[in-house]
C-alpha positions as CSV (number, residue, x, y, z in Angstrom):
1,X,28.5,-13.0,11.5
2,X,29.9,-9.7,10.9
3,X,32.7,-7.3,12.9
4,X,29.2,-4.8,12.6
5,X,27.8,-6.5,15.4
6,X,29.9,-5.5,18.0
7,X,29.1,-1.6,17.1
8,X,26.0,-1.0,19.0
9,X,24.8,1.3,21.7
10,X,24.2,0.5,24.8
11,X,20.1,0.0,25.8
12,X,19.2,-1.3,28.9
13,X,18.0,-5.1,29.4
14,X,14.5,-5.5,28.7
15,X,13.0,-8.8,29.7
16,X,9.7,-8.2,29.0
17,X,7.3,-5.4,27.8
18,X,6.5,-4.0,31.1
19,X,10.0,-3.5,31.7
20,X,10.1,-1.3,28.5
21,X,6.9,0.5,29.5
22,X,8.1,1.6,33.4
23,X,11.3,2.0,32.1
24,X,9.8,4.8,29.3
25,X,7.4,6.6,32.1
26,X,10.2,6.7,33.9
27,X,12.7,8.4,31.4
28,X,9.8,10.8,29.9
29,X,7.1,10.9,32.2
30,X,5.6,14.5,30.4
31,X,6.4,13.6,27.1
32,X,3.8,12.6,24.9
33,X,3.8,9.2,23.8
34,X,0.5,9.3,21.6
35,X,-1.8,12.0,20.0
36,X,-5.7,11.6,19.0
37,X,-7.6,14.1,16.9
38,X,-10.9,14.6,18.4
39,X,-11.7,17.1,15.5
40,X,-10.4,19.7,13.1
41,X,-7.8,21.1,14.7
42,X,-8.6,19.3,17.6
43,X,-6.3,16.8,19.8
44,X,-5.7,15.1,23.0
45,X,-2.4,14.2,24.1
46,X,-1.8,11.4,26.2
47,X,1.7,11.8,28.2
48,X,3.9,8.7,29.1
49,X,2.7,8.7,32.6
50,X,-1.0,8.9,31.1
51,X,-0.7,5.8,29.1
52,X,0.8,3.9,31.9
53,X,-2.4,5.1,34.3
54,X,-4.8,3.8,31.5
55,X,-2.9,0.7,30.9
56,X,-3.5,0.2,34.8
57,X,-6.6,1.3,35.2
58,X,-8.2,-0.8,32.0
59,X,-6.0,-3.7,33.2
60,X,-7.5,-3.5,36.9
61,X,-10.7,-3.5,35.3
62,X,-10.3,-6.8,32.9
63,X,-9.1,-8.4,36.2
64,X,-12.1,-7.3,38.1
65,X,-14.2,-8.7,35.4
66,X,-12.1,-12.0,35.9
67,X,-10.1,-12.1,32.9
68,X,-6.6,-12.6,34.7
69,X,-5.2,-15.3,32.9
70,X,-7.7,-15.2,30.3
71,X,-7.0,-14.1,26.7
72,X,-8.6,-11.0,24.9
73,X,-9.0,-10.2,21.9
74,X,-8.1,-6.6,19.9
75,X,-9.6,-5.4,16.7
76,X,-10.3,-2.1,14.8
77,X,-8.0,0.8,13.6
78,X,-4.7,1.7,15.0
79,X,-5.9,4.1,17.7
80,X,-4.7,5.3,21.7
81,X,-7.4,2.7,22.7
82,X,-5.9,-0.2,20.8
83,X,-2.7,0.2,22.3
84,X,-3.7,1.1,25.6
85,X,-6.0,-2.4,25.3
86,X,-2.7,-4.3,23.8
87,X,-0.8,-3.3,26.5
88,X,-2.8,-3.9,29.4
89,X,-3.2,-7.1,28.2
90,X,0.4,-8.1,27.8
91,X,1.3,-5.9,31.6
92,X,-1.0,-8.2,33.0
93,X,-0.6,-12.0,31.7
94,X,-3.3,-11.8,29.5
95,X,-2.8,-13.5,26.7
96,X,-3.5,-10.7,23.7
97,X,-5.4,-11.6,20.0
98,X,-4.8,-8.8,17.3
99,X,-7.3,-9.6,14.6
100,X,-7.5,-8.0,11.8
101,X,-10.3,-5.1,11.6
102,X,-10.7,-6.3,8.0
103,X,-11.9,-10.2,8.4
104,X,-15.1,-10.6,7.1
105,X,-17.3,-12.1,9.4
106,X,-17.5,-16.2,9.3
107,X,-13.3,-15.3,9.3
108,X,-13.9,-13.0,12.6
109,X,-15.9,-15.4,14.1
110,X,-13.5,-18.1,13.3
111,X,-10.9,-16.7,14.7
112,X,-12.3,-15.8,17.7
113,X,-13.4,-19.4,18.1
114,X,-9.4,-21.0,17.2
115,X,-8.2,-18.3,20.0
116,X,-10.4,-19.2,22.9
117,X,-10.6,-15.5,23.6
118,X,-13.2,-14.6,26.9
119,X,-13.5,-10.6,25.8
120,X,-13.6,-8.7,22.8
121,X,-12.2,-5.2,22.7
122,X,-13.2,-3.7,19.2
123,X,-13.7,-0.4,17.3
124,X,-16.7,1.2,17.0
125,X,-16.7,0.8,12.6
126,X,-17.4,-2.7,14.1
127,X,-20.1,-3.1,16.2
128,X,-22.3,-4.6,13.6
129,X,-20.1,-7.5,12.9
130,X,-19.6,-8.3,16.4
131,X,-23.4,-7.6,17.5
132,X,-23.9,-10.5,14.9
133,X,-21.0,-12.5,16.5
134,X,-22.5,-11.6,20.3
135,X,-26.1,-13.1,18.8
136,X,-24.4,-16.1,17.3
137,X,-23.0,-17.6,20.8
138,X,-20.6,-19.9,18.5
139,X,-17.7,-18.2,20.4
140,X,-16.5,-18.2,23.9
141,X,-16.9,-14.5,24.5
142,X,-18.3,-13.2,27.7
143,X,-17.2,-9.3,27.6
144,X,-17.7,-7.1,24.2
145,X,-16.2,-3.8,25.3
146,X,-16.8,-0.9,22.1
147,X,-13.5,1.4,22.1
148,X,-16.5,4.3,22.3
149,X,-19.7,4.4,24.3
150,X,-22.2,2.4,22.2
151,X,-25.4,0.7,23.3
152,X,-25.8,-2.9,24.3
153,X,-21.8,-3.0,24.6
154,X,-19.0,-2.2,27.5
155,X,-17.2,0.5,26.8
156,X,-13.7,1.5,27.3
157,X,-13.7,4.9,29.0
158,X,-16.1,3.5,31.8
159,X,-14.0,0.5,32.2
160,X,-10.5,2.7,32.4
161,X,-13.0,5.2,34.8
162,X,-13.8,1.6,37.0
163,X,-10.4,0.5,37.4
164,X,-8.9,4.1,38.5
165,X,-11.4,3.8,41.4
166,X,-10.8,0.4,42.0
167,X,-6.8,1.6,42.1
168,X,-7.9,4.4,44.5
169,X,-9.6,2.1,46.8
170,X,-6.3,0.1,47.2
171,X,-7.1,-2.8,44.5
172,X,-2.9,-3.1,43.8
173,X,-3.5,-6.4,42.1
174,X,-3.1,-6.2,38.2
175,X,0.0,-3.4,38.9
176,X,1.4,-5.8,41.0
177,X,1.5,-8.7,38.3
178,X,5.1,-10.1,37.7
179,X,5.0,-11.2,33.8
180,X,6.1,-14.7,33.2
181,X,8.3,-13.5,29.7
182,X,8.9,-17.0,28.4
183,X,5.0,-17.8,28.6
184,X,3.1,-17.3,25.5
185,X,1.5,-13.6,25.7
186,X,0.5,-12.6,22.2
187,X,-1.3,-15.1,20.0
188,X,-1.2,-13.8,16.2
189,X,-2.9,-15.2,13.1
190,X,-0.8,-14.9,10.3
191,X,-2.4,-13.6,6.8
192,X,-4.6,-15.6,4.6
193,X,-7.7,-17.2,5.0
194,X,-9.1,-18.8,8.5
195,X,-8.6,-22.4,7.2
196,X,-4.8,-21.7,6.2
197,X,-4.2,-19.1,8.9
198,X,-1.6,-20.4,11.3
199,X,-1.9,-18.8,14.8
200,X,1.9,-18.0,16.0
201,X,2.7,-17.9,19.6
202,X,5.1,-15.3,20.7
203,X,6.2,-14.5,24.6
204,X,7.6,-11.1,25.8
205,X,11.1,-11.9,26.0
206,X,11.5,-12.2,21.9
207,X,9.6,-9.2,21.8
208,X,12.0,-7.3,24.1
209,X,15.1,-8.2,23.1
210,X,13.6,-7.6,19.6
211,X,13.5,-3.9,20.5
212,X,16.2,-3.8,22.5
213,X,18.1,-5.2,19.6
214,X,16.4,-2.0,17.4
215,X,17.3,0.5,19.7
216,X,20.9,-0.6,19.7
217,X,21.5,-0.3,16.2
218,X,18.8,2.3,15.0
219,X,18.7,6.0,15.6
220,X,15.5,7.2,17.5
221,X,15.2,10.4,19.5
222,X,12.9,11.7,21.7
223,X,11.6,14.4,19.9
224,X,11.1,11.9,17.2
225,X,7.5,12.3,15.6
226,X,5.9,8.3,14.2
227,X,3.0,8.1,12.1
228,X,1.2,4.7,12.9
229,X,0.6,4.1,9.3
230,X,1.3,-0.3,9.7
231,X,-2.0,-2.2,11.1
232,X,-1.2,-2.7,14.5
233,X,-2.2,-6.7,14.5
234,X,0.3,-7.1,12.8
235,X,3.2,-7.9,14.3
236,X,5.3,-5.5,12.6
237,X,3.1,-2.7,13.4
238,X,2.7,-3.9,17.3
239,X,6.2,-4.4,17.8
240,X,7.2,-0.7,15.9
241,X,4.8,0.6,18.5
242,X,6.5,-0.9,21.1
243,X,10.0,0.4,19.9
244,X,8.8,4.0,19.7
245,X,7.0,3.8,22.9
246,X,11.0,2.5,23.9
247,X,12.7,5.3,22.5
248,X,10.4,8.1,24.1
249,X,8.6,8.5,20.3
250,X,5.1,10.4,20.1
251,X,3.3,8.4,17.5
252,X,0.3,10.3,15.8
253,X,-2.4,8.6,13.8
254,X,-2.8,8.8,10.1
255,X,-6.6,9.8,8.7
256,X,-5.5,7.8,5.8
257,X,-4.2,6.9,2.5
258,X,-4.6,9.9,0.9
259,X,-4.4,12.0,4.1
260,X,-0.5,10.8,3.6
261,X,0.9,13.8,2.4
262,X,-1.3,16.5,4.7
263,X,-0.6,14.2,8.0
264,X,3.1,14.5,7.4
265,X,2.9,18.4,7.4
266,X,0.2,18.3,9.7
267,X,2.0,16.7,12.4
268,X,5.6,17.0,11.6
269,X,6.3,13.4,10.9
270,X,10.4,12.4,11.0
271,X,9.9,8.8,11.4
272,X,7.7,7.0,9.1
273,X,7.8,2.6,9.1
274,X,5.8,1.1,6.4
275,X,5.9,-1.6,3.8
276,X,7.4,-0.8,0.0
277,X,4.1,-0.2,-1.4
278,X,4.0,2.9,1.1
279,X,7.3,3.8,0.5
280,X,7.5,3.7,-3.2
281,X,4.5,6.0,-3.0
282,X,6.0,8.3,-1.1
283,X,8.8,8.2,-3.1
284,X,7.1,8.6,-6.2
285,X,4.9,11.5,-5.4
286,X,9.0,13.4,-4.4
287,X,10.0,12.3,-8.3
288,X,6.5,14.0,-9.7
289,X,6.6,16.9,-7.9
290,X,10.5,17.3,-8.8
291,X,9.3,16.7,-12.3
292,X,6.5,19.1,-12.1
293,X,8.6,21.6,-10.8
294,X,11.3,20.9,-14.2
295,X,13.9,20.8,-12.1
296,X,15.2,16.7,-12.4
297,X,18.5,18.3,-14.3
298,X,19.3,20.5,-11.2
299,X,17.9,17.7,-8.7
300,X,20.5,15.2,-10.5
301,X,23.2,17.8,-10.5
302,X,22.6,18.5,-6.9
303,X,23.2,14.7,-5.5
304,X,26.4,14.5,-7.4
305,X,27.6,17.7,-5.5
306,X,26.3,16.3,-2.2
307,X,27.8,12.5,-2.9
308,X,31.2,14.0,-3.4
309,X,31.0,16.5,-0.4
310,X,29.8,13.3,1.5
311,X,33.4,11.5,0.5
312,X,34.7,14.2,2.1
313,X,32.4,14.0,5.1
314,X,30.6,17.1,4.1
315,X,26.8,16.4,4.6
316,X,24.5,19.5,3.4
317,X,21.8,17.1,1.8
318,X,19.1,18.5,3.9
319,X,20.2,22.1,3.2
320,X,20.4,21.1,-0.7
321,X,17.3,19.3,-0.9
322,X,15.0,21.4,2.2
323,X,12.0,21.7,-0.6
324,X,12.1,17.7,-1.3
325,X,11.9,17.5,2.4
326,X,9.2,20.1,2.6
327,X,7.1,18.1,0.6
328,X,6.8,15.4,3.4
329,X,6.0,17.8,6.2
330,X,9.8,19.4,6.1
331,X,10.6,16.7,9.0
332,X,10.9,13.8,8.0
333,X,14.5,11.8,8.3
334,X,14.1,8.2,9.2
335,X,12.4,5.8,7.2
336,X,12.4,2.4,8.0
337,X,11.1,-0.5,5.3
338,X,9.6,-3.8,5.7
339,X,7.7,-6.6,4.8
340,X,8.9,-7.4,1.3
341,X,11.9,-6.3,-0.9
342,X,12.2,-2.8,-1.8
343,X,13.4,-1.3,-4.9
344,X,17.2,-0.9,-4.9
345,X,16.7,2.6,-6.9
346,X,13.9,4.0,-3.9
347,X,16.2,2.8,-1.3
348,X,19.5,4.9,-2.9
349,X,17.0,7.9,-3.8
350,X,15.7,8.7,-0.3
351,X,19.2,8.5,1.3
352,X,20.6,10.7,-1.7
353,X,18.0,13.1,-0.8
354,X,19.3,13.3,2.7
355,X,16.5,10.7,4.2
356,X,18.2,8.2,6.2
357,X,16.1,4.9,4.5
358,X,17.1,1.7,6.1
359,X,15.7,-2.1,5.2
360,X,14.5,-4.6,7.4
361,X,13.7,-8.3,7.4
362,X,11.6,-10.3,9.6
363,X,8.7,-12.8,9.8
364,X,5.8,-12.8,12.7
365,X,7.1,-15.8,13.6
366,X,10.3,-14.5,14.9
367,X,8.5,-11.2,16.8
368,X,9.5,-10.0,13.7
369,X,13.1,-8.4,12.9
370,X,15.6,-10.5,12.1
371,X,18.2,-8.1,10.1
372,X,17.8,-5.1,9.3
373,X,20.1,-1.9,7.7
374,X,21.5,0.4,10.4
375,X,23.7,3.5,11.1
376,X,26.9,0.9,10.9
377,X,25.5,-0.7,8.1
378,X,24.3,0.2,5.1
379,X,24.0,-1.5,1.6
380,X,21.3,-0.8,-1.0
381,X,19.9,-4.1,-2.1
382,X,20.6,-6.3,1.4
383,X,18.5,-6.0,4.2
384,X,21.3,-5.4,6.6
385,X,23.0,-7.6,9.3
386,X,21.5,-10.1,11.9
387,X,20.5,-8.5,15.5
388,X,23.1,-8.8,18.0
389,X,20.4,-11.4,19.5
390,X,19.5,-13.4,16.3
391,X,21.4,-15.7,14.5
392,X,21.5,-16.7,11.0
393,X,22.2,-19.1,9.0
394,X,22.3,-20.3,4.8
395,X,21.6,-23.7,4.6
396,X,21.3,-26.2,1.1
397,X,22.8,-23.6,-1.2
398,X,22.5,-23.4,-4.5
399,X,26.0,-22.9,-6.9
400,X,25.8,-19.4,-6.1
401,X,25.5,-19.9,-2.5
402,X,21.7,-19.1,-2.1
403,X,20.1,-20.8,0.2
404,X,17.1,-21.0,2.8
405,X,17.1,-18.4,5.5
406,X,17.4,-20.3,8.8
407,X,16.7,-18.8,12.3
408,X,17.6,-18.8,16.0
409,X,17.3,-16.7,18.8
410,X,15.3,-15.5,21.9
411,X,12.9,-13.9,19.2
412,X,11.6,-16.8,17.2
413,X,8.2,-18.2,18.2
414,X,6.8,-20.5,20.7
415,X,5.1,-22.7,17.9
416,X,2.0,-22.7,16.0
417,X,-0.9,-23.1,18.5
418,X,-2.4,-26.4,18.7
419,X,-0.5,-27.3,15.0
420,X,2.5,-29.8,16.4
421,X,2.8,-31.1,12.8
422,X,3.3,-27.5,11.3
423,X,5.0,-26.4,14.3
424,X,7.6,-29.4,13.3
425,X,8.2,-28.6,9.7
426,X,9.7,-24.8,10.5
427,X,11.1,-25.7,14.0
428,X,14.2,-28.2,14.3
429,X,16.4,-28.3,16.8
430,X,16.4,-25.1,17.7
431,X,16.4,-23.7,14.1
432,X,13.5,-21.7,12.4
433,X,13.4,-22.2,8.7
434,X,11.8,-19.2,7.2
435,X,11.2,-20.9,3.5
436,X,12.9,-17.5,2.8
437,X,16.1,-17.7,-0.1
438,X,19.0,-15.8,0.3
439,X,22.8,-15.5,0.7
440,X,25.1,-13.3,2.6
441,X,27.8,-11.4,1.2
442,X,31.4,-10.8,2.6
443,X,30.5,-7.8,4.7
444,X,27.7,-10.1,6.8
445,X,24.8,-8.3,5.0
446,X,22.2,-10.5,4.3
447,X,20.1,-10.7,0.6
448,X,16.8,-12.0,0.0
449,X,16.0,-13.4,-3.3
450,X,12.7,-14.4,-2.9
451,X,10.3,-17.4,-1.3
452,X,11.0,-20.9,-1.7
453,X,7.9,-21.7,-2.4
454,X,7.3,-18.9,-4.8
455,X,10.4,-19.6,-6.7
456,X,9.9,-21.0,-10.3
457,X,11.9,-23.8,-11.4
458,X,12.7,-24.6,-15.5
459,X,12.9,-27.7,-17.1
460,X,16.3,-27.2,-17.6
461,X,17.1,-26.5,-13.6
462,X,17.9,-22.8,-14.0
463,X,15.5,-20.8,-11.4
464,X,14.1,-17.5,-11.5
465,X,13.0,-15.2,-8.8
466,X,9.9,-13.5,-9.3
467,X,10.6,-10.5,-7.6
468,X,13.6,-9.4,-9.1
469,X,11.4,-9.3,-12.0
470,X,9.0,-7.5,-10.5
471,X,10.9,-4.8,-9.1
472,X,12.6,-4.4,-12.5
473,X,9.0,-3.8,-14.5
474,X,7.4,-1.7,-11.6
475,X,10.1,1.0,-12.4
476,X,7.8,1.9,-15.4
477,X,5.7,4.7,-14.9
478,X,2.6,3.4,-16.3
479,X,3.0,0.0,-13.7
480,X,1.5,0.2,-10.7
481,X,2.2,-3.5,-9.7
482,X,3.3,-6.7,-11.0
483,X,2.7,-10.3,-10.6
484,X,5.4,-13.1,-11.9
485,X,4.3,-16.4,-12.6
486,X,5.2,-19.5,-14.3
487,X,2.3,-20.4,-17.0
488,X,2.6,-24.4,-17.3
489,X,3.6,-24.6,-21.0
490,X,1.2,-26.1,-23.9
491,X,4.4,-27.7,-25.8
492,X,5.9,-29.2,-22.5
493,X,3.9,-30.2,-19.3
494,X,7.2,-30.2,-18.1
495,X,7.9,-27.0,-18.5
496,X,6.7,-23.4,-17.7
497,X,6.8,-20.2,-19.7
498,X,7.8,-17.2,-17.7
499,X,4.6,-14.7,-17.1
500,X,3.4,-11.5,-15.8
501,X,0.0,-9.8,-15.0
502,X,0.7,-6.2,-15.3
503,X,-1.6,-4.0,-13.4
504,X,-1.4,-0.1,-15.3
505,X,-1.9,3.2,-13.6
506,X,-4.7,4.5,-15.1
507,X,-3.6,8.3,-13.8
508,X,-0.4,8.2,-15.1
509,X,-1.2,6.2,-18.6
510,X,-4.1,9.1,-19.1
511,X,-1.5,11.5,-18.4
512,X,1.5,10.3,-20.8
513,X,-0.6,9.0,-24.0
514,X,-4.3,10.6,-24.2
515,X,-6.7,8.7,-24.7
516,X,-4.9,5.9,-26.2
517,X,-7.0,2.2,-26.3
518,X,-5.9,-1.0,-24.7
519,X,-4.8,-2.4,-27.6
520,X,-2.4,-0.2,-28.3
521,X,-1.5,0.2,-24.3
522,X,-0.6,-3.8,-24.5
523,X,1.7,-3.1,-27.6
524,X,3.4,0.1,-25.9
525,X,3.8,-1.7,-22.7
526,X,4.3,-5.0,-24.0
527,X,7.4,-3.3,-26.2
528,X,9.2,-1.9,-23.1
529,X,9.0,-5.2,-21.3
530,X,11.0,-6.3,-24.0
531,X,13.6,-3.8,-24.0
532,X,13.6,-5.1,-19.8
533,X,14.4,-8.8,-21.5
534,X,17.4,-7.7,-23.2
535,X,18.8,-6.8,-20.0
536,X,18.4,-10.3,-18.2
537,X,20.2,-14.0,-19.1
538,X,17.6,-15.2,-21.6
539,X,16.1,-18.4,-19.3
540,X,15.0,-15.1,-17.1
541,X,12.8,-13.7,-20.4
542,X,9.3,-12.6,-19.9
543,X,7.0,-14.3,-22.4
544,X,3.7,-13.6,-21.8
545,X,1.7,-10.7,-20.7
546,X,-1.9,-10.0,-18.9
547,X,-2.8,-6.4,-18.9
548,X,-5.2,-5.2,-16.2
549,X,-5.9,-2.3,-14.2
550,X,-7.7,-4.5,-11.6
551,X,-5.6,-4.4,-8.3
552,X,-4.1,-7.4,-7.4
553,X,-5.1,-9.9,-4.7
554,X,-3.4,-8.5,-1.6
555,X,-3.2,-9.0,2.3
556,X,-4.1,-6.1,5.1
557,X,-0.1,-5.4,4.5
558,X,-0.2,-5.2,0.9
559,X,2.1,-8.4,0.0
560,X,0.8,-10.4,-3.1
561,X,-1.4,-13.5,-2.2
562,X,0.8,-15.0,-4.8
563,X,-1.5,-18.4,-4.9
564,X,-4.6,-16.5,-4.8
565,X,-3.8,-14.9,-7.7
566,X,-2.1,-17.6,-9.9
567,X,-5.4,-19.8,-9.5
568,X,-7.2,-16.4,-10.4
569,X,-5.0,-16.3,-13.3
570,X,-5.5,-20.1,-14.4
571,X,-9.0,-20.6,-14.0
572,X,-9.6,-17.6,-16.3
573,X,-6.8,-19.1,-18.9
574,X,-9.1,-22.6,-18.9
């Protein structure tokens, strides 16, 4: 694919996660690999060789209740005893269920029905949901276990407590478990309602190589501070966890939201993974403050100096710009993106400022990264190369040579679980077709341009992607988020109109015009999505416009339920 590939550093062979586990206890056994606040100003660190005691000891104790074998299920807030549960479940052949903490219940329930889970490990926030669930008896559960000591319920400490004795008394089996890496170890709904969720079916090895393939290309150290600020069901989040617990990472927990900015200081945060929506954030709060402080002239001045020093392989960026870095804990220098495109001008920004910002491209179905920017390779706008492990291909390109995104490698999944039909329309011969559009450039870097499926067509064949729009109107400063659609045209059923919903800050349009009314916010916005037209080929023009300041309809990881909201859209147009 590209000469890139062959620049990597050299990580041991992982074939599975307890490899990577042993292998990190072993390597750091005193550093810390996670930290829990108890309090203010209060926290417990758990060490390497502490996680890898727990993970026994809860592990030993599932097998003692007879789960060996047996799949369990994991749900509530990223947390030490989430991924202690995770873990124990994938060191010992259990088959592990993330769900997401935010299914409502008849969703819950349902998917703990499709997974044929035995036990439940969830958070405390949840015990009324799954006290409802327990009095149900749709599902197959026989174990509830409460991450904290909670009436009618398991819990987890006395469970981890039972298993260390059960170690101590010479019960070696559950340590002693070989994993079978090519079996299926992680089942993993993907986003969107029960009835359309597909459950994925991953195995170890893709997950291994996975980070293996990270840590080759990716610079981690192991004074390295994480913030766990992605959902840990989802695969993205899990498999980051994984990587950091690889590299010899502590990962702290975030209190959330709008803890963002005091957690970064608090902890001294230098690696932060998240999706655009976090990252623009965090971008945009550096570009207020700057603008706060009046100094965009100098700031603007300042990269200039620092671009042309960095021709000359002079890099004092973090010397230049130490209060921008102050203002995200003074730490911070690796910031990985992910989950959807990012804006090409947030991208350039943080690595201007001196914040090494790299982009990454996966699915869940392929455990998840499939390219991703690196220290060899890096190209605002593209989300980097293939893994040395993953191959990629263009296929049934377009005149300008975009095409769908097809996949292979040791990382793509097993198959949908019982769905051989869906299983067969993504899986041929080898090949996983991601219903992803892109091209790749001369260099090997790899562009997405949006989803097949989202894609709008014109009657006159020319097609437009709705995120490049989108990226290009949530630059204003009174857009919080867009959504691009094609409105089925009155004149021609054949046709469509191109159409946004535009969802307004209500902070920042307070801030820049008064008290101004909606009418007038329509015509003001309305005018500078015009000036945006005049910069696109005129099939790409925006013709209508829905003004909101209702969020859009989003999953747990903040992508657009694009169909969710079109029908939204419609059945309020009829």
């Amino acid at each position: 694919m590209s000469m890139e590939k062959s620049k990597v550093r050299n990580v041991p062979d992982f074939k599975n996660v307890k490899d990577i586990v042993y292998n990190s206890v072993k390597q750091y056994p005193n550093h810390v690999a996670f930290t829990t606040k108890i309090g203010k100003d209060q926290y417990v660190n758990h060490t390497f060789a502490n996680l890898l005691e727990d993970v026994n000891a809860f592990g030993t104790a599932l097998y003692d209740l007879g789960l060996k074998d047996k799949r369990v299920a994991v749900v509530g807030v990223n947390s030490y005893k989430w991924a202690v549960s995770h873990i124990s479940n994938l060191l010992g052949g259990i088959v592990s269920v993330p769900l997401d903490k935010g299914l409502q219940l008849e969703e819950l329930e349902e998917s703990l029905i499709r997974s044929e889970a035995e036990a439940v490990v969830f958070g405390e926030k949840l015990k009324e949901l799954i006290s409802t669930i327990k009095q149900s008896g749709k599902t197959n559960i026989k174990y509830f276990i409460c991450m904290e000591k909670t009436d009618g319920f398991e819990d987890f400490d006395s469970l981890v407590n039972k298993g260390k004795m059960l170690i101590s008394s010479g019960n070696k089996e559950y340590i002693n478990h070989e994993v079978d890496s090519d079996k299926m170890s992680i089942l993993l709904f993907t986003s969107g309602t029960t009835s359309k969720s597909k459950a994925v079916m991953l195995n170890q090895k893709g997950i291994a190589v996975n980070v293996q393939d990270m840590l080759m290309v990716e610079t981690f150290y192991d004074n390295d501070v994480n913030i766990a600020f992605l959902p840990y069901h989802h695969i993205f989040g899990s498999t980051a966890m994984v990587v950091m617990i690889a590299a010899g990472v502590k990962t702290v927990f975030p209190d959330g939201l709008k803890y963002i900015k005091q957690n970064l200081k608090e902890y001294q945060v230098s690696v932060f993974v998240g999706v655009p929506l976090l990252v623009d954030k965090m971008y945009s709060n550096i570009q207020k403050e700057i603008k706060n402080q009046g100094k965009e002239k100098l700031i603007k001045y300042a990269i200039k100096i620092s671009n042309f020093l960095l021709k000359l392989h002079i890099d004092v960026r973090r010397k230049i710009f130490k209060q921008v870095i102050d203002g995200l804990g003074g730490k911070m220098r690796f910031v990985i993106s992910g989950g959807a495109p990012l804006d090409k001008k947030v991208a350039i920004g943080f690595n201007e400022l001196g914040m090494r910002l790299v982009q990454g491209y996966g699915l869940t179905e392929t455990s998840p990264v499939i390219a991703a920017e690196n220290d060899y390779c890096l190209k605002s706008g593209s989300v980097g190369v293939p893994l040395k492990h993953v191959e990629v291909e263009i296929v049934n390109k377009d005149e300008n040579g975009i095409g769908e995104i097809r996949v292979k490698g040791p990382n793509v999944m097993l198959g949908y679980y019982k769905n051989e039909e869906q299983t067969n329309e993504v899986l041929k011969d080898g090949w996983f077709y991601t219903g992803d559009l892109g091209y790749i450039d001369k260099d090997g870097c790899l562009f997405i341009t949006g989803r097949r499926k989202d894609m709008i067509v014109l009657k006159n064949g020319k097609k437009v992607f709705p995120e490049e729009l989108e990226t290009l109107v949530n630059r204003l400063e009174e857009i919080e988020e867009s959504f691009v659609y094609g409105m089925p045209s009155k004149e021609d059923k054949n046709d469509v109109k191109i159409s946004i919903k535009v969802v307004y800050n209500e902070e920042e349009v307070k801030q820049k015009y008064g008290d101004i009314n909606e009418e007038e916010l329509y015509k003001t916005i309305w005018s500078k999505i015009k000036e945006i037209n005049k910069t696109l080929p005129q099939y790409k023009y925006i013709k209508n416009m829905i003004l909101t300041k209702e969020p859009l309809i989003k999953t747990n990881t903040q992508k657009v339920k694009r169909n969710e909201e079109f029908k939204k859209i419609m059945s309020n147009e009829l």
